[in-house]
N, C-alpha and C positions, 0 to 999 in steps of 0.2 A: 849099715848103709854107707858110712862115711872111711870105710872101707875101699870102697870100690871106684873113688873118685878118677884115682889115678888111671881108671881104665878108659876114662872119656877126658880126661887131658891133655892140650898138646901144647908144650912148651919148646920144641923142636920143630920146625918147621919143614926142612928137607925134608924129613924122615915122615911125613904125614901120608896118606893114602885113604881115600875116602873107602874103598873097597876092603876097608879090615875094620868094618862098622855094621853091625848091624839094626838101620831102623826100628824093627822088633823083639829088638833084645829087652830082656827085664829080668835076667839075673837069680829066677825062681821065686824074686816078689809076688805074693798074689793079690786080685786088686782091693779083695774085701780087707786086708788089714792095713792097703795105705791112706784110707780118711784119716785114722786114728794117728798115724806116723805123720803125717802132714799136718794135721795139728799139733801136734809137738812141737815139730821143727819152727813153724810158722811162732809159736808162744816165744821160741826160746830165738829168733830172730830179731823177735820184736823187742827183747830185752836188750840184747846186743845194738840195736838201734837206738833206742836210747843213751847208749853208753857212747856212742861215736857222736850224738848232736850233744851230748854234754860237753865231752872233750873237746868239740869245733877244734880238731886238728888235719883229721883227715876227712877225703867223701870217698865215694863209694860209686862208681860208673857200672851197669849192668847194660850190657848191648844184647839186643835178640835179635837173629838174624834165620830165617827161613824162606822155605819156597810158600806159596800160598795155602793154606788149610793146615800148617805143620801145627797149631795152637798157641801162637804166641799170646792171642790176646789173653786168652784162658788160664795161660801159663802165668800170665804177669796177674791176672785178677788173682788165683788161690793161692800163686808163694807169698804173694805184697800183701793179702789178706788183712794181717794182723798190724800193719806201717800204721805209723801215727803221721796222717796230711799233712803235718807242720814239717815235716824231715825228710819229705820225699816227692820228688818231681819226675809224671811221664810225658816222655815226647814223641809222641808216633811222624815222623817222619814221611812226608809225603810228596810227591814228585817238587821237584825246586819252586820257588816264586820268583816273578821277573826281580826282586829285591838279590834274592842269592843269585838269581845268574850274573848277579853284575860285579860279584864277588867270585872271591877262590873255592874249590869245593869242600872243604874244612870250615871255612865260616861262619855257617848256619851251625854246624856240631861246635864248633868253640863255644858261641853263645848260649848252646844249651846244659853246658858241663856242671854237675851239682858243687854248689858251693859246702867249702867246708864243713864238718857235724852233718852233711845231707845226701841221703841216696838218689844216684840220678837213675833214671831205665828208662833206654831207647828201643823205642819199636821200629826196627830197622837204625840205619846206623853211616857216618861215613863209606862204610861198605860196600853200598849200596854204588858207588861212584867208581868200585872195581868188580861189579857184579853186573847189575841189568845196563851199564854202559860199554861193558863187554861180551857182552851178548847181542845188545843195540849199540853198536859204536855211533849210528846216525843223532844219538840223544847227547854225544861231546861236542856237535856240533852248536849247540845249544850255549854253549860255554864260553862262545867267542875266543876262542885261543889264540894267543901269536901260532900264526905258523902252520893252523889246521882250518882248511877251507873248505876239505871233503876228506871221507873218512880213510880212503888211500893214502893219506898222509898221517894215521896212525900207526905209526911202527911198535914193534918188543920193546923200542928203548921207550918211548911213551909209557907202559905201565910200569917199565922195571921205575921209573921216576917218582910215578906215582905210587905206587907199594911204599917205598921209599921215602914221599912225603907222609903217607899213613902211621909206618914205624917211625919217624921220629915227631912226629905227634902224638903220639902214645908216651913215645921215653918222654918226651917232655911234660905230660900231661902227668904221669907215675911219678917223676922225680918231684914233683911239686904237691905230692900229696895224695893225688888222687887212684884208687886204686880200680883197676879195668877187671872186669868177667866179661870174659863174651861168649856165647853160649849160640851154636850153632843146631836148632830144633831140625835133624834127618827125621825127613818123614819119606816113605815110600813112594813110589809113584803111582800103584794100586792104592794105597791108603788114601791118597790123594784124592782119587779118583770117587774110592767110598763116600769120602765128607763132601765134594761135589754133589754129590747124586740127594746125600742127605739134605743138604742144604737146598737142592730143588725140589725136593718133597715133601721138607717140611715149610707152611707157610710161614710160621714164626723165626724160621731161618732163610727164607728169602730173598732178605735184605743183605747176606752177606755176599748171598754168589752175584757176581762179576762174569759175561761171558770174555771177558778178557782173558780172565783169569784159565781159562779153556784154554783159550789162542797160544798163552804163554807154555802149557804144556808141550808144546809141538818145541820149543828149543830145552828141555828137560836135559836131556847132556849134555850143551853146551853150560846152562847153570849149575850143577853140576860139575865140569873142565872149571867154571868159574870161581864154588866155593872153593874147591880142591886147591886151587893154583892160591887164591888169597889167603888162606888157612898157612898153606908153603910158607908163603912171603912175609907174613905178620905175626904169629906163634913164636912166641918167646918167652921167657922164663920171669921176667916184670910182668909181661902181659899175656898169657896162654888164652887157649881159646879152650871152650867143651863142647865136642862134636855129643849130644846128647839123644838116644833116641829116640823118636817123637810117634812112633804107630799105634805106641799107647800113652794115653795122655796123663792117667793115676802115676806111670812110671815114670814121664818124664818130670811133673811136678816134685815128683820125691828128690830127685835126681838133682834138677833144681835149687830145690828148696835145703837140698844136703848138702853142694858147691855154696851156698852164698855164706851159710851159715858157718861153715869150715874156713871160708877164707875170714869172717868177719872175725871167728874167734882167737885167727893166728896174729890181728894187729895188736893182741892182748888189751882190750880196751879198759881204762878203768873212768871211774869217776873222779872229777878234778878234787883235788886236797885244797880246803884255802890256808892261805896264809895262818901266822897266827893272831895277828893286829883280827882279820874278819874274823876268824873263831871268835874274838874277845867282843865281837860287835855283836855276835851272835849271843852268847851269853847275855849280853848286857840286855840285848831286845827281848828276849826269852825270861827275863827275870823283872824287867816292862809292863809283859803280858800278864805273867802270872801276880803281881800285883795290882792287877785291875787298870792297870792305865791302857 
């Protein structure tokens, strides 16, 4: 599997194209033998996790970024399956609070960056602020900007700035430790449409559909022109992104759960060595115990 990584990552930005991806791709996995695979991965992640909260040298940023029904939530319950609570923090991201609009659009994501030894995963992501606000530019108005009063006064040079504050938010954030996945779930626009209809069918899923979530289908290629254009702008070789695809949700998990566990094992994580003064502490408490004291 960990083979085939390179085929969903973009480290190169110009050179990106959403149209050389197929959402139903799975590479001739079939889905009865990825429980088993997935369990694996998820075992041998969870070790790896371990090894980064002992070190407390680096963390670990996971961004998920989709249209609605792609399975993020799903995605994040069975790869994180096996995390141990103490090492790992989710933040699903949801429209701003009058608190963030009073601030810059990084803000709110600065203060949720996993601290060192710690996995962060965002459900959605600063992204989100060159994605459904460029679909909805009327929601920057929101922002109080110098200089933007209506949305006529949003020009190209407006995002090129903003992409631009995103990438070196990133460099900044990587140079100091922290290492980015970001992981773009393509789900179909039929696929889509399937888990809709599921989710009004079934009552125990109910609760997820949103008739919004309808309405938003109708600007589908404009979000779309939006991941494509952000992908462009922010794909880099510190920070790539993985266009992953989502029609099937066994393969994307694997996919997944194959991306985290590959980059986790390239930081060669080991466990810290103490001194030799605390070895001799250690002997001496270990020789304590076994006396009876």
């Amino acid at each position: 599997m960990s083979g085939i990584i390179n085929k969903f990552k973009i480290t190169a930005g110009k050179k990106f194209s959403l149209n050389d991806f197929d959402p139903a791709y799975s590479n001739g996995f079939k889905k009865e033998d990825a429980k088993a695979a997935l369990e694996t991965l998820v075992e041998e992640i969870t070790v790896q996790q371990i090894k980064l909260y002992a070190a407390n040298r680096q963390s670990l940023l996971i961004i998920f970024q989709a249209m609605d029904a792609a399975g993020k939530d799903s995605a994040i319950e069975h790869t994180m399956s096996g995390l141990n609570p103490q090492g790992c923090e989710v933040y699903s991201f949801k429209q701003p609070s009058t608190e963030d609009y009073e601030h810059d659009f990084l803000w709110r994501h600065f203060k949720a960056l996993p601290q060192r030894g710690r996995i962060g995963i965002h459900n959605r992501s600063h992204y989100e602020n060159v994605l459904v606000t460029k679909v909805h530019p009327e929601l920057l108005l929101k922002e109080q900007l110098p200089g933007i009063t209506d949305v006529n006064q949003i020009k190209k040079t407006f995002w090129e700035h903003r992409y631009e504050s995103i990438r070196n938010f990133e460099k900044h954030v990587t140079a100091n430790g922290t290492i980015i996945i970001k992981f773009f779930l393509y789900v179909s626009k039929e696929e889509q449409k399937e888990r809709f209809l599921k989710r009004i069918d079934n009552p125990k899923k109910n609760w997820k559909f949103s008739a919004a979530d309808v309405e938003e289908r109708k600007y589908w290629d404009d979000y779309m022109q939006a991941y494509e254009h952000a992908i462009k702008e922010t794909a880099t070789e510190k920070s790539p992104w993985y266009v992953v695809p989502a029609d099937k949700k066994w393969f994307t998990r694997l996919v997944i759960s194959t991306i985290i566990l590959e980059t986790l094992k390239e930081l060669d994580l080991k466990f810290p060595v103490l001194a030799k003064q605390e070895m001799d502490k250690l002997d001496t408490a270990k020789a304590q115990l076994l006396a009876g004291n």
